[in-house]
C-alpha positions as CSV (number, residue, x, y, z in Angstrom):
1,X,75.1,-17.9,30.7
2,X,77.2,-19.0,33.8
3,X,78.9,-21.9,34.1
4,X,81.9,-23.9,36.3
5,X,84.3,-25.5,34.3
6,X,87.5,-27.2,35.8
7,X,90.6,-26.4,33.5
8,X,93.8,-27.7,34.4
9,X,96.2,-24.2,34.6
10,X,98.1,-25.9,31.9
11,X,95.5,-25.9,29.1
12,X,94.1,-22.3,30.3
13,X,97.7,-21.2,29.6
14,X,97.2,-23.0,26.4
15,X,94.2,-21.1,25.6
16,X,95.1,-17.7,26.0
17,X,98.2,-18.5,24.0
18,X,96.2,-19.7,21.2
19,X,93.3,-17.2,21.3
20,X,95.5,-14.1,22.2
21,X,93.0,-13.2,25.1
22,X,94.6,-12.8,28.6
23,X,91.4,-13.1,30.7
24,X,90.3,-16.8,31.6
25,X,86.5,-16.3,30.6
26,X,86.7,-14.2,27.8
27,X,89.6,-16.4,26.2
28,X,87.0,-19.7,27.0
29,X,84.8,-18.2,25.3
30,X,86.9,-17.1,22.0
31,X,87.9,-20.8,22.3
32,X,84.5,-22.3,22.4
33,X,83.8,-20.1,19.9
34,X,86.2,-20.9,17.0
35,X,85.7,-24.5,17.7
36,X,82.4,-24.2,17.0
37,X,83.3,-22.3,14.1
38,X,85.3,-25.2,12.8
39,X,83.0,-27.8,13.5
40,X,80.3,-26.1,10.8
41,X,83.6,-25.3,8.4
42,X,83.9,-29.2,8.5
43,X,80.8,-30.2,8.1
44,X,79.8,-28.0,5.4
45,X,83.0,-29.0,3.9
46,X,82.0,-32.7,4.4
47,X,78.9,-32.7,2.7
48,X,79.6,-30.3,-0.6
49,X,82.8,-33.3,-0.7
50,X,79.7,-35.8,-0.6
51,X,78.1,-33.8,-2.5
52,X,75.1,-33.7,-0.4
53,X,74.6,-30.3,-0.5
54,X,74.2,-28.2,-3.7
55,X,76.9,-25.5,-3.1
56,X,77.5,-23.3,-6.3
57,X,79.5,-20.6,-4.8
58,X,82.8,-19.6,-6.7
59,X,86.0,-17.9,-5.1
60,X,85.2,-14.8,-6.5
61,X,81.5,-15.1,-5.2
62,X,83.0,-16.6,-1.5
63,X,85.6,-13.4,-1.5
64,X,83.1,-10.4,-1.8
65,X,80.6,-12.0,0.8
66,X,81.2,-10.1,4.3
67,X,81.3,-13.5,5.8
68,X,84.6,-14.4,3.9
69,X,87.6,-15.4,6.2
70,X,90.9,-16.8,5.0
71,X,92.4,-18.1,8.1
């Protein structure tokens, strides 16, 4: 999807800093991207604290998944 956003040149510097990605559109999208990421990460994290969730996974378990990511 297309869209026009207005981003002020500092923060697009900002963004391509942080995401490593020198074009303005793919390095928006990276961004958009792990903040979305984050948000879930919180919120997952949020409700196993809770404990509205009934998450039984163990380090060992999290590790060997393909979805695993230690940043």
């Amino acid at each position: 999807m297309r869209i026009t956003v207005d981003i002020d040149d500092e923060t697009m510097r900002s963004i391509q800093h942080v995401t490593g990605v020198a074009k303005k559109s793919p390095a928006v999208s990276q961004a958009l991207h792990d903040y979305l990421r984050e948000i879930r990460k919180r919120r997952l994290l949020r409700q196993v604290m809770e404990g509205k969730t009934d998450y039984s996974a163990t380090n060992e378990t999290l590790e060997a998944s393909a979805t695993y990511d230690p940043r």
